[in-house]
PLY file of the C-alpha trace (Angstrom):
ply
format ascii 1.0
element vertex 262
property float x
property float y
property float z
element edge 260
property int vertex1
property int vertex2
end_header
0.00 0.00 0.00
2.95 2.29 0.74
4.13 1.87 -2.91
0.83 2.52 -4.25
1.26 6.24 -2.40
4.12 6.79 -3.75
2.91 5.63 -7.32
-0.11 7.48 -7.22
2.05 10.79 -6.06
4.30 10.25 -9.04
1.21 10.16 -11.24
-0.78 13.41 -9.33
3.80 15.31 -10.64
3.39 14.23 -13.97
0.21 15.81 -14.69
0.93 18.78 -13.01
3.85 18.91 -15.10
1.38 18.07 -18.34
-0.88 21.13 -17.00
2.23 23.81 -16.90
3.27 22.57 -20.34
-0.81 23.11 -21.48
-0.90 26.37 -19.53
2.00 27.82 -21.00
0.81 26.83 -24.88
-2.80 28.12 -23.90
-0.88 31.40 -22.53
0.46 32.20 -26.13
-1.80 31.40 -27.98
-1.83 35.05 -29.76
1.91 35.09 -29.95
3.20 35.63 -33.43
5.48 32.41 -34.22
5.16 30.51 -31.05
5.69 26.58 -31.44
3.08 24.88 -29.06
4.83 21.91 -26.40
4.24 18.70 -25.82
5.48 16.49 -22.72
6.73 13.11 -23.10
5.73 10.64 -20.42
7.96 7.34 -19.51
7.20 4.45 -16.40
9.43 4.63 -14.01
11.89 1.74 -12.61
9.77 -1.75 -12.18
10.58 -3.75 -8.81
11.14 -7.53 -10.14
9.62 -9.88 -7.62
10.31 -12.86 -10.57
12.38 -12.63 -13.49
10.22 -13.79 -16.83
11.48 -17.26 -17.71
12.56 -18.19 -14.68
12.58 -21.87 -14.20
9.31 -23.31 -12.26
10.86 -26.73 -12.37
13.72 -28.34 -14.02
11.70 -28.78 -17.19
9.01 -25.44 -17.47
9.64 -21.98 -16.79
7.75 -19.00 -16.16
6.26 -17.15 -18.98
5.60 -14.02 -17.84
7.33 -13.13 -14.56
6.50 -10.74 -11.47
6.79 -7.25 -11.56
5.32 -4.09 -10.16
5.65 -0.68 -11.80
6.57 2.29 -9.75
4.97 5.09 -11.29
5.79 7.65 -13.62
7.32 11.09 -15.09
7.65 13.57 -17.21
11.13 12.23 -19.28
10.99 15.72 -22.10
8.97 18.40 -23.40
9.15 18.60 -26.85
8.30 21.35 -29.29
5.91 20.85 -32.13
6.76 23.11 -35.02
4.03 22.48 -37.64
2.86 25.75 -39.54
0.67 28.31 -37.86
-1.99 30.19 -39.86
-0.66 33.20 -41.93
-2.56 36.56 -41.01
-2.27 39.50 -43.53
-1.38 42.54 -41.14
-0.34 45.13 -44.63
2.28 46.08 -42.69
5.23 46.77 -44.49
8.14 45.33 -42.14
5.52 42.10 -41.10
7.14 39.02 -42.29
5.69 35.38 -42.10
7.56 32.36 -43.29
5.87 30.15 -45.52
7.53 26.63 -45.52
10.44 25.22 -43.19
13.14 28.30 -41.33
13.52 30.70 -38.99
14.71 34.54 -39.22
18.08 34.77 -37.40
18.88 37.73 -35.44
21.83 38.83 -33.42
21.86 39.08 -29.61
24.00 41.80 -27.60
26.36 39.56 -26.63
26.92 38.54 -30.63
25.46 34.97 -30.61
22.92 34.23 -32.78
19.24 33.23 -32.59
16.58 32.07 -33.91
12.80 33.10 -34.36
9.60 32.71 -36.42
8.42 36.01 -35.08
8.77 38.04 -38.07
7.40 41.71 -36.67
10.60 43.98 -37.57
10.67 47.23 -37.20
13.34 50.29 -37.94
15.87 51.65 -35.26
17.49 55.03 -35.01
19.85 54.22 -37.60
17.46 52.64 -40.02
18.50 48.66 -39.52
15.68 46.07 -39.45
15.37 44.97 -36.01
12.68 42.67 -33.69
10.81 43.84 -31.09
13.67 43.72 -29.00
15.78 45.66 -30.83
17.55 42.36 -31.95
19.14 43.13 -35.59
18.75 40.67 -38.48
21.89 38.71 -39.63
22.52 39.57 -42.40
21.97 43.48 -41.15
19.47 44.82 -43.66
19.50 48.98 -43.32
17.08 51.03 -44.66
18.13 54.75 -46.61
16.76 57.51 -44.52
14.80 58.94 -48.12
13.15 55.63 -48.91
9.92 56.13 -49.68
8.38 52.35 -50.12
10.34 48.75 -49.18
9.62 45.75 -51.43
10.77 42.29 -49.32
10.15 39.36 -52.34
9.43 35.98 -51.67
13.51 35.13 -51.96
14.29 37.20 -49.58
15.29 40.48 -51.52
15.27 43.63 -50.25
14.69 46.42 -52.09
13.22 50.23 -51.74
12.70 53.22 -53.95
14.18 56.39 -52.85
13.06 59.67 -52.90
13.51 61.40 -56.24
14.54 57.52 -57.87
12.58 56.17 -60.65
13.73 53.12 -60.10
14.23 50.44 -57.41
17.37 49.37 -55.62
18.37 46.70 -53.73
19.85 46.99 -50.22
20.11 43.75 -49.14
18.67 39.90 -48.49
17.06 37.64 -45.95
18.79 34.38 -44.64
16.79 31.65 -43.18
18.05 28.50 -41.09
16.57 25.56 -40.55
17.82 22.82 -38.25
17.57 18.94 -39.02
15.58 18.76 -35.33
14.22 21.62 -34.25
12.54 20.15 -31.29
16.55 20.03 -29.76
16.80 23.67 -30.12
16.30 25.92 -26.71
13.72 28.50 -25.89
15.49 31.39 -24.30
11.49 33.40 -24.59
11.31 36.63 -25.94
10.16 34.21 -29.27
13.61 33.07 -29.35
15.62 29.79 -29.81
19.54 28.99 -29.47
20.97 26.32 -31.28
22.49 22.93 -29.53
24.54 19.79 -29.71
20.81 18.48 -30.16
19.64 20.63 -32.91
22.29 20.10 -35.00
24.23 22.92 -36.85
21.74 25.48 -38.92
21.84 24.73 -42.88
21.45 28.63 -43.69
21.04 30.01 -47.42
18.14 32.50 -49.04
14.72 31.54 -48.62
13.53 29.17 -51.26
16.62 27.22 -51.44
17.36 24.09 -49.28
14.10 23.16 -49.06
13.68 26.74 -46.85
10.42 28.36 -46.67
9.62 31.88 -49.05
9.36 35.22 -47.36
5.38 36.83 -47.46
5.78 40.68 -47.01
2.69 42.30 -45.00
2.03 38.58 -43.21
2.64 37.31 -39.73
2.37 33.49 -38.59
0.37 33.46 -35.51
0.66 30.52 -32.97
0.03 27.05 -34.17
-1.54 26.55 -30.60
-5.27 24.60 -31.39
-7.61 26.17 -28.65
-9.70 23.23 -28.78
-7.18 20.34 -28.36
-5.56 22.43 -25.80
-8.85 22.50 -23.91
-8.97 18.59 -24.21
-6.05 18.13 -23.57
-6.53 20.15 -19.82
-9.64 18.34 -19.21
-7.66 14.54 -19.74
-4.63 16.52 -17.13
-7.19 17.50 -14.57
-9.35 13.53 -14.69
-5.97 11.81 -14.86
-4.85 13.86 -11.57
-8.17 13.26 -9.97
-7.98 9.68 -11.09
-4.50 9.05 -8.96
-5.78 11.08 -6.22
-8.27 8.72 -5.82
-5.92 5.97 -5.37
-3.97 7.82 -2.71
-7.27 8.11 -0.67
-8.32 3.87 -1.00
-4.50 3.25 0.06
-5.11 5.61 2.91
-8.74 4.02 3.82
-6.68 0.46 3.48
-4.08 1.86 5.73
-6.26 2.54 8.55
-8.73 -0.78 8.16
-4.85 -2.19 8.84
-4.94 0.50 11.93
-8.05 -0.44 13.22
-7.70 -4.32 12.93
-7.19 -4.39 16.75
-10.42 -2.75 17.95
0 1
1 2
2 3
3 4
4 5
5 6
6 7
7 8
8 9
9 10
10 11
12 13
13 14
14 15
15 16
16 17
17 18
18 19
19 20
20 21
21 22
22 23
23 24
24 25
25 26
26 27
27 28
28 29
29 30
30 31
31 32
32 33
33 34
34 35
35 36
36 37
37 38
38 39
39 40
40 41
41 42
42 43
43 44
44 45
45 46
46 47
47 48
48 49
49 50
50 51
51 52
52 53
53 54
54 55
55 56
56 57
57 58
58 59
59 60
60 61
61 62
62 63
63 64
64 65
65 66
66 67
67 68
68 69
69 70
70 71
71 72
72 73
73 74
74 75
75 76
76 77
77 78
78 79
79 80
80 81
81 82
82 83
83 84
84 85
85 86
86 87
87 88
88 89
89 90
90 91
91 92
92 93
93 94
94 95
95 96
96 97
97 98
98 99
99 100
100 101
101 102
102 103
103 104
104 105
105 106
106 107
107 108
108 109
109 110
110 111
111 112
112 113
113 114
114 115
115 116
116 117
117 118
118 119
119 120
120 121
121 122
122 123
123 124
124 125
125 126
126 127
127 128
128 129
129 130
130 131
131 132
132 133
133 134
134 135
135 136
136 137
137 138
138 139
139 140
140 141
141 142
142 143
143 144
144 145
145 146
146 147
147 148
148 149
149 150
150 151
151 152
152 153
153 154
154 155
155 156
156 157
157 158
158 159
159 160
160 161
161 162
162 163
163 164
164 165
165 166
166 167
167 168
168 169
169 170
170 171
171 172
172 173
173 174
174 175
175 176
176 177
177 178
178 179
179 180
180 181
181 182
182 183
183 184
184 185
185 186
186 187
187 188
188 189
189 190
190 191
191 192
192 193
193 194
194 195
195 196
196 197
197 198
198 199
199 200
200 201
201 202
202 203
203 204
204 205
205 206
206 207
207 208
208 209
209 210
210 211
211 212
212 213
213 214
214 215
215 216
216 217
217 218
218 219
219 220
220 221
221 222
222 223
223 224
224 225
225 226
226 227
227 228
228 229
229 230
230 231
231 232
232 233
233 234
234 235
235 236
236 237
237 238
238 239
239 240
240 241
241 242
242 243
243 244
244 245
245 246
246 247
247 248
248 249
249 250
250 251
251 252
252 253
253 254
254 255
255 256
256 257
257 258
258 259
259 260
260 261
C-alpha cells in the first residue's frame, strides 16, 4: 500500500507537469510564431519480484514473470513546429515564413538566434530589427529617403528612394533551418539557441534548401489549437483526480490495517 502512495504521487507530478506545459501553450496562444509543447511521459523503474522465464521446475519456466511498476514522469517536453496560420497585417516590415526556417537575429552579446516572429521594425539608424531591438543577420539597413520597401518571396530587399525612378536593392534575408528543431532551446522573448541536439543550422536565401519563401505584409500566428488544448486540460485534470483517488483507497486500506485491533 505504501508503494501505491508513492505511485499514485508520481502520477498526481506528472500531470501537473502536463498542466504547466498546457498552460504555457494556452498562454500564447496570440503570440506571433510561437511553437506549441508537448510532454513526453515514460514508467518509471519496475521492482522484479520474478524474473520472466525463470525456471518453475527443471523442465518449465515462467512465462511471464512478477513485476510491479513504480509510477511515472515527465522524461521531455518537446516542441511541435508544424505551420501556424498566416494573417495579412499590410504592414510593411511584417514578415511570415511560408515553408520550413527561422529569421536569425543577433543578440547583444553577438550569438545568434533564432525566431519565427517576423514583426521587424526600424531603429534610429534605419536597420531592421525585432521587437527587442535584436538586428537581423545579415543586417538589412534602410536609406533615410526611402519612400516604399519591397521584401520578395527570396528574400530580396529592395526600396525606392526619394527622387529615384527606379528600385534598388539593399540587401537579403537568410533563413536556417535545423535537421531537429525540437533540440533547439527557448530562451522566450520568441527566441531559440541552437544545440549539440539541434544540430548545426543549414542557412542560405529563402527558397533554397528546401527553406520556406518570405510573405511581405504577413505574420504566422501561434500554431496553438484552442480546442485540443482544452482537451487536452480536461484529460490533465481527470488523470490527476484519477490518482488522487488511489492515494485516498491506500489511505482508507491503511487505517482498516490501523483499526484491525479494535
Amino acid at each position: 500500500m505504501f508503494r501505491a502512495l508513492w505511485t499514485a504521487a508520481s502520477g498526481m507530478t506528472a500531470q501537473q507537469t502536463n498542466l504547466d506545459v498546457i498552460s504555457h501553450n494556452m498562454a500564447n496562444v496570440n503570440t506571433v510564431g510561437f511553437k506549441k509543447m508537448r510532454p513526453t511521459f515514460e514508467d518509471l523503474v519496475y521492482q522484479t519480484v520474478r524474473d520472466p522465464g525463470a525456471p518453475t521446475s527443471p523442465a518449465t519456466r515462467t512465462p511471464a514473470g512478477f513485476q510491479i511498476g513504480l509510477g511515472v514522469y515527465v522524461a521531455d517536453t518537446y516542441g511541435i513546429f508544424t505551420q501556424g496560420n498566416i494573417i495579412q497585417t499590410g504592414n510593411t516590415f511584417d514578415l511570415a515564413i511560408q515553408g520550413d526556417g527561422f529569421f536569425k537575429v543577433v543578440l547583444p552579446d553577438g550569438t545568434i538566434a533564432y525566431t519565427r516572429n517576423g514583426q521587424f521594425k526600424l531603429d534610429a539608424n534605419g536597420r531592421l530589427v525585432n521587437t527587442d531591438g535584436y538586428p537581423l543577420d545579415p543586417e538589412i539597413t534602410i536609406p533615410p529617403d526611402t519612400i516604399s520597401v519591397s521584401i520578395g518571396p527570396d528574400g530580396t530587399v529592395s526600396v525606392l528612394r526619394q527622387g529615384a525612378t527606379n528600385v534598388e536593392e539593399v540587401g537579403r534575408l537568410e533563413l536556417a533551418k535545423f535537421i531537429n528543431p525540437a533540440g533547439l532551446r527557448r530562451i522566450g522573448y520568441n527566441l531559440f539557441i541552437q544545440t549539440d541536439a539541434s544540430g548545426d543550422p543549414i542557412i542560405d536565401n529563402p527558397g533554397n534548401q528546401g527553406l520556406g519563401t518570405i510573405m511581405q505584409g504577413y505574420l504566422e500566428a501561434s500554431n496553438v489549437n484552442i480546442v485540443e488544448e482544452m482537451v487536452n486540460l480536461i484529460i490533465a485534470q481527470r488523470a490527476f483526480e484519477f490518482n488522487t483517488k488511489a492515494i485516498i483507497a491506500s489511505d482508507e486500506m491503511l487505517g482498516q490495517v490501523a483499526n484491525l485491533k479494535r
